[in-house]
C-alpha positions in Angstrom: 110.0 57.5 53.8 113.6 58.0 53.6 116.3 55.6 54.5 118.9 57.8 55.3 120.9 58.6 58.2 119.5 61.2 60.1 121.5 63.5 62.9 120.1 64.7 65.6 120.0 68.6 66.5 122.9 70.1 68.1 121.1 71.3 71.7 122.9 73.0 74.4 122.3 74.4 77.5 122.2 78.0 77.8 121.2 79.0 81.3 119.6 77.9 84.5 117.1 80.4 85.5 115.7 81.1 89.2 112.6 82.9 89.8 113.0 85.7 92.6 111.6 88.9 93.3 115.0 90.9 93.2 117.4 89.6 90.6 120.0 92.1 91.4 120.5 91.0 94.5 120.6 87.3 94.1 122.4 87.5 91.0 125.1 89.1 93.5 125.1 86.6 95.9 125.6 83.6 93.0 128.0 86.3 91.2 130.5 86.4 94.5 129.9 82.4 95.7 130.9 81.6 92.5 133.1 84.2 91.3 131.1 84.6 87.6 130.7 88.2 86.2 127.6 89.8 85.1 126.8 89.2 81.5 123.5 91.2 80.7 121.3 92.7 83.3 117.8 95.0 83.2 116.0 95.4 85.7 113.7 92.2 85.9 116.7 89.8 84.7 120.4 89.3 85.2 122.9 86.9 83.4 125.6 85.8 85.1 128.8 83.0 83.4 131.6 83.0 81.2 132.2 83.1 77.0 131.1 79.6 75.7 129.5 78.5 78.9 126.6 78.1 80.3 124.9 80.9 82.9 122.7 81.2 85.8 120.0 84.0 85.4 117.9 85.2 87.4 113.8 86.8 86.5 112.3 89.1 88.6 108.8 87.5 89.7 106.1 90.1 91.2 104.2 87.8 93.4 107.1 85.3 94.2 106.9 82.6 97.0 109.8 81.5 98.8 110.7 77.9 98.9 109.2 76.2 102.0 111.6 73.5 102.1 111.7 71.2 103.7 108.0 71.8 104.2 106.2 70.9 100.8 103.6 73.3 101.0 105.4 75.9 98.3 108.2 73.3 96.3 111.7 74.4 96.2 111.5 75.3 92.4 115.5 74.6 91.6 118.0 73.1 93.2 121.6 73.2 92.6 124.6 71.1 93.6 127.8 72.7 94.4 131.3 70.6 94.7 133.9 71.9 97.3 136.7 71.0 99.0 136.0 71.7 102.4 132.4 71.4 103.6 133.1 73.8 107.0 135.0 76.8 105.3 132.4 76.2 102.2 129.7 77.0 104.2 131.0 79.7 106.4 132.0 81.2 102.9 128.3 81.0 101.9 126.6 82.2 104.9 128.7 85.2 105.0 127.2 85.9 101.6 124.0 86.0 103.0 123.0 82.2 102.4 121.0 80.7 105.4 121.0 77.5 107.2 117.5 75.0 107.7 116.8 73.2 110.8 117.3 70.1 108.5 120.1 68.6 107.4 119.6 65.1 105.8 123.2 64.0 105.7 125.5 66.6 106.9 128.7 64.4 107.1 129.0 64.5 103.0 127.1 68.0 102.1 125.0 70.8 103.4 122.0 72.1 103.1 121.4 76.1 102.7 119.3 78.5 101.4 120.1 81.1 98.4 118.6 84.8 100.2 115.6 84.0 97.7 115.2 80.4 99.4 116.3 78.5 96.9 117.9 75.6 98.8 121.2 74.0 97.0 123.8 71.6 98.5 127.9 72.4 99.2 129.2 68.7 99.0 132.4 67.0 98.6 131.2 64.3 96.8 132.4 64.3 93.2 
């Protein structure tokens, strides 16, 4: 048994990954929302973020299912939380990209609900 000090392991996050069935395309649609480059790419993943910080990737899955939010039948697998200053030009921004909107939107006065083109939902929000 020993009685000294012990440290715990340095852990840090690396990526967030999303299951889709076409990683090029939704890595494009993250890439230009969020203005990070490509870091590696093949064809069944991309890596997308910055020297030093953490990335988003994205793995090609052969017999993926889409999100059925806010149905439960097929879960939404990720979901991501994205801070902006203005909720209206945000999601304009994002739909232009080739997000989509859900007939549901829980509380739309502080943050909105889309849908990545994989459907993946994720929230724009003003809250900090």
């Amino acid at each position: 048994m020993s009685t000294g000090t012990t440290t715990a392991p340095a852990i840090r996050l690396l990526s967030i990954d999303f299951d889709c069935p076409d990683p090029a395309e939704l890595s494009r649609f993250y890439g230009e929302a969020l203005g990070l480059p490509v870091v590696y790419s093949s064809d069944d993943f991309v890596l997308l973020g910055r020297e030093g910080a953490p990335g988003l990737g994205f793995i090609r899955v052969a017999d993926y299912r889409r999100p059925t939010w806010p149905d439960p039948s097929q879960g939404k697998q990720a979901h991501m939380e994205l801070g902006v200053d203005d909720l209206e030009a945000a999601q304009a921004r994002m739909l232009a990209l080739g997000a989509a909107e859900p007939p549901v939107q829980p509380h739309p006065e502080e943050r909105r609900v889309l849908l990545d083109p994989a459907g993946h939902p994720f929230c724009i929000s003003t809250q900090s």
